[in-house]
C-alpha positions as a Python dict, from the first residue, in 0.01 Angstrom:
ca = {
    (1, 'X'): (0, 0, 0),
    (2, 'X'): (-218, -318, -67),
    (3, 'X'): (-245, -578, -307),
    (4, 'X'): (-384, -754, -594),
    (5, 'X'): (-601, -1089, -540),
    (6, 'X'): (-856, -1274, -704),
    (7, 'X'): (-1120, -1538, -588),
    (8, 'X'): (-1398, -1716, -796),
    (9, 'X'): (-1667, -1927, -639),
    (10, 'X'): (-1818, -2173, -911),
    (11, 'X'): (-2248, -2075, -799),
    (12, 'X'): (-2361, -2331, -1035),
    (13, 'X'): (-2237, -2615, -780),
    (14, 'X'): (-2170, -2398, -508),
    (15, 'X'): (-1785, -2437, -460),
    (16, 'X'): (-1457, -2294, -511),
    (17, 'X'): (-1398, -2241, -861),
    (18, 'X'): (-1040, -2503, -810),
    (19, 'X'): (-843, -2558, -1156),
    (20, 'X'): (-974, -2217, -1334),
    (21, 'X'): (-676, -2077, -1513),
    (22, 'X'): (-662, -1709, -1492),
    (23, 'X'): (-398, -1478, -1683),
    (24, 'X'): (-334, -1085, -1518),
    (25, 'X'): (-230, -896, -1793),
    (26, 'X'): (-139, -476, -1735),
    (27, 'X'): (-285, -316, -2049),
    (28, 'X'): (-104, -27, -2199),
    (29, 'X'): (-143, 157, -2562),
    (30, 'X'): (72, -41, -2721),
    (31, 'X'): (-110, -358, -2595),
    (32, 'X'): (-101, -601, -2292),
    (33, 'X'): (127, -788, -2147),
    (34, 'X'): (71, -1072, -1955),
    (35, 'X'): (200, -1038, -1624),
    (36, 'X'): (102, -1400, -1489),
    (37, 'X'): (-95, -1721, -1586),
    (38, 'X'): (-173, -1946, -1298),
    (39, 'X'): (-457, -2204, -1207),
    (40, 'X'): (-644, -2111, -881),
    (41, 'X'): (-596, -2373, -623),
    (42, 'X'): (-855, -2609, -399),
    (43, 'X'): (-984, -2282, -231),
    (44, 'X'): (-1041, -2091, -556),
    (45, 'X'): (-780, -1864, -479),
    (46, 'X'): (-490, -1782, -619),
    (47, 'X'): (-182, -1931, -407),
    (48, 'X'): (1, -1557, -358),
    (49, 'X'): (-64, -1211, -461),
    (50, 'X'): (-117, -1136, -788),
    (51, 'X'): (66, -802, -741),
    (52, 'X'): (223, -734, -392),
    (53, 'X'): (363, -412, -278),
    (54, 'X'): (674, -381, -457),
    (55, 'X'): (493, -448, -804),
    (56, 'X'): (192, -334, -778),
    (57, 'X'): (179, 63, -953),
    (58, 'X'): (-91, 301, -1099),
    (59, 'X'): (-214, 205, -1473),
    (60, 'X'): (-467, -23, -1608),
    (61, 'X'): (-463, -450, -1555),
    (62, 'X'): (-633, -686, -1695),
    (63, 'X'): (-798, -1044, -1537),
    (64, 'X'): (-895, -1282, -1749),
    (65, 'X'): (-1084, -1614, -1599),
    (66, 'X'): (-1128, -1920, -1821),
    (67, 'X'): (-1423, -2124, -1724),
    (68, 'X'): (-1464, -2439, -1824),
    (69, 'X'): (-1800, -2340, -1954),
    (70, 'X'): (-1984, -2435, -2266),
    (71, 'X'): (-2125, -2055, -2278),
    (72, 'X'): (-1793, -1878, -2192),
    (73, 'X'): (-1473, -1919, -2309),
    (74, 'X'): (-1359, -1598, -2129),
    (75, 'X'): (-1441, -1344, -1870),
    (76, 'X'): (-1225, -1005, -1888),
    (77, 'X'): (-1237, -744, -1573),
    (78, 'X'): (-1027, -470, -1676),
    (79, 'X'): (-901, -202, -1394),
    (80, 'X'): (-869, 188, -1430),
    (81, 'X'): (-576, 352, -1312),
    (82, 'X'): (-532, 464, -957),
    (83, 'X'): (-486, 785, -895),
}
């Protein structure tokens, strides 16, 4: 089995999208619940897996970026289960 990452290039100045805080949240029907908040690092990256093998599992997740943007104050990408 895999894993979970996440990279974000910034194509308004052409770089790594450093310092973006981005929360991973697994969405059930009772809610979400946030798994992780981190900041992605110089690379735009963030510094480990956001799930690994041992915690990653079928059912739906949630990424949600926070630009420092005047026209976004969040991007959601939610996931559909695996089957």
């Amino acid at each position: 089995m895999g894993h979970l990452s996440t990279h974000v290039l910034d194509t308004a100045n052409g770089c790594p999208a450093a310092g973006m805080k981005v929360t991973l949240q697994r969405v059930e029907a009772a809610g979400a619940t946030t798994l992780r908040s981190f900041a992605l690092n110089a690379d735009g990256r963030a510094d480990s897996a956001l799930l690994d093998e041992k915690t990653m599992a079928a059912g739906r997740y949630r990424l949600v970026f926070h630009p420092p943007s005047p026209f976004f104050r969040r991007i959601e990408l939610v996931g559909v289960e695996r089957i």
